[in-house]
C-alpha positions as CSV (number, residue, x, y, z in Angstrom):
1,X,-4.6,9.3,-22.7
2,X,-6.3,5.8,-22.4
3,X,-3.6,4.9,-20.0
4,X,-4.2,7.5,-17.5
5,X,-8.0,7.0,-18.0
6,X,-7.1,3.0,-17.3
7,X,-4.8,4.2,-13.9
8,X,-7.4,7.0,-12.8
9,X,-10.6,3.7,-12.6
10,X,-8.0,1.7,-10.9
11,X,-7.2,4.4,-8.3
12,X,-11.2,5.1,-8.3
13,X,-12.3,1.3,-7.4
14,X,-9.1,0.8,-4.6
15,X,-9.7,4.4,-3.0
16,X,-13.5,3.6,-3.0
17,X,-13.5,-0.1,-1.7
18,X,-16.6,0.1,0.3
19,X,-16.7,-3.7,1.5
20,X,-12.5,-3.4,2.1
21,X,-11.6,-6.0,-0.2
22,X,-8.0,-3.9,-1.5
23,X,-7.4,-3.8,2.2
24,X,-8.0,-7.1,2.5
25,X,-6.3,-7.9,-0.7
26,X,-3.4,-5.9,0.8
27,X,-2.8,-8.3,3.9
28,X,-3.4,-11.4,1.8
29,X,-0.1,-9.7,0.1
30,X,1.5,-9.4,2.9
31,X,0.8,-13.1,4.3
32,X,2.0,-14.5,0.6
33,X,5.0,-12.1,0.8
34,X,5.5,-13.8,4.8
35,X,5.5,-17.7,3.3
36,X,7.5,-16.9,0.3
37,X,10.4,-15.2,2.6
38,X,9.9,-18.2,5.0
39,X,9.4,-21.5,2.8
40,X,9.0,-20.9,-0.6
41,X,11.9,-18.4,-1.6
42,X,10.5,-18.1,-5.6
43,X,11.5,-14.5,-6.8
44,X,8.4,-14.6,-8.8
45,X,5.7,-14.7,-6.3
46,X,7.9,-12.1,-4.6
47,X,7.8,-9.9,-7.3
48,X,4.1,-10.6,-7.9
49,X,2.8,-10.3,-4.7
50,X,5.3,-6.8,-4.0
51,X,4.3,-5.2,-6.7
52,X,0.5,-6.1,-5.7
53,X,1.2,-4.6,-2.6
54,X,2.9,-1.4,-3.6
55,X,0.0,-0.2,-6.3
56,X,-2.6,-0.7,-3.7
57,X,-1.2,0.9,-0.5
58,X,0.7,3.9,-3.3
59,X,-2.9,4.6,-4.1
60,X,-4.2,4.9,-0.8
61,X,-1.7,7.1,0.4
62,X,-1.4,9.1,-2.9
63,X,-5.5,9.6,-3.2
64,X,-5.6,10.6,0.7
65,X,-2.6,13.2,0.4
66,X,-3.0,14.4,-3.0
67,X,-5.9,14.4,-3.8
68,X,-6.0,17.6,-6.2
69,X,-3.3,16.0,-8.6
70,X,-4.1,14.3,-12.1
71,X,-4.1,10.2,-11.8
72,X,-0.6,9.7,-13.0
73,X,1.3,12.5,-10.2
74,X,-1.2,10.9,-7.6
75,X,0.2,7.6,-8.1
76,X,3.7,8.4,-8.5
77,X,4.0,10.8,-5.4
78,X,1.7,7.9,-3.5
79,X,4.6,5.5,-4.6
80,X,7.6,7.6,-3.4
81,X,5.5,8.5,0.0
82,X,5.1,4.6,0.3
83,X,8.9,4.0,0.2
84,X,9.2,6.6,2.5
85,X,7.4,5.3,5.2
86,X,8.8,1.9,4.7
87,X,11.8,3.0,5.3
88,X,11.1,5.0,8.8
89,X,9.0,2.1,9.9
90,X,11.9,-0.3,8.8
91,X,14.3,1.8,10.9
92,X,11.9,1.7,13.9
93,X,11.5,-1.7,13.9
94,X,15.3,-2.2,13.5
95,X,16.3,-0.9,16.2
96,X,13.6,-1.7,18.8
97,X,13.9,-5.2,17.7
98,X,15.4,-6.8,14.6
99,X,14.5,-6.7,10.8
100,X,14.6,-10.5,9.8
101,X,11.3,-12.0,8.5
102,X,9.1,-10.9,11.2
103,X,10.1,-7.4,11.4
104,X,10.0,-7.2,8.0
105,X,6.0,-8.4,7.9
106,X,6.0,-6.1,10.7
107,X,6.9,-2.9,8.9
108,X,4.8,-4.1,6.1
109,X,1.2,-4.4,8.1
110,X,2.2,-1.7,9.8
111,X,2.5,0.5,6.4
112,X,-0.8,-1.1,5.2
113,X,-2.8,-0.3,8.0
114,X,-1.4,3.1,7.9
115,X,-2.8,3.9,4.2
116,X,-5.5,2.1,4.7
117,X,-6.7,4.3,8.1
118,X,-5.5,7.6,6.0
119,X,-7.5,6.3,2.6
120,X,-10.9,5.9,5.1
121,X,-10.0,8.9,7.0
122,X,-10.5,11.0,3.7
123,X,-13.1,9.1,2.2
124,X,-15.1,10.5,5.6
125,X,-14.4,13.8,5.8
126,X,-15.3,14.0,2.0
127,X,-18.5,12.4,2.8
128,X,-19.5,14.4,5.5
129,X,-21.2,18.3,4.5
């Protein structure tokens, strides 16, 4: 129970981020993710920084989608969503240009933005009467 308590305050302060520091937080991700893939090659700044990026752009999309769901189905159908679109904007990107390190920074700003636009979308219309 504490666990989902723990999971629904992280979901609360990412989906909530009034000054956009998780978005922020989100491209600084994605630039570390960039130099690792280019000059650094360590699998454990990859793993950091991937795993940084997937619980803060699975949130987003799993608070502005499902928002009726308990913390833990949130998260989880945020994560598979998140793979989802990866893997559509991966496939665009392939074949309009190629999916080597660029492309594959491409697909990830691209999937950022996306959750992060859909996270303030809803945090609007929830705001508004």
């Amino acid at each position: 129970m504490e666990t989902e308590s723990l999971l629904a305050k992280l979901q609360y302060r990412i989906t909530q981020d009034r000054k956009f520091v998780f978005t922020a937080l989100s491209y600084v991700t994605i630039f570390l993710i960039f130099v690792n893939m280019s000059l650094i090659n360590s699998p454990a700044i990859g793993i950091v920084a991937s795993a940084i990026f997937l619980v803060i752009n699975a949130t987003c999309l799993g608070h502005a989608l499902f928002e009726r769901e308990n913390a833990l189905v949130r998260f989880l159908l945020g994560t598979l969503l998140l793979i989802v679109i990866l893997g559509l904007v991966a496939w665009a990107v392939m074949i309009l240009y190629s999916l080597n390190t660029l492309g594959s920074v491409t697909v990830l700003l691209i999937t950022s933005s996306l959750a992060s636009f859909l996270n303030i979308k809803v945090k609007s219309k929830n705001a508004s009467p």
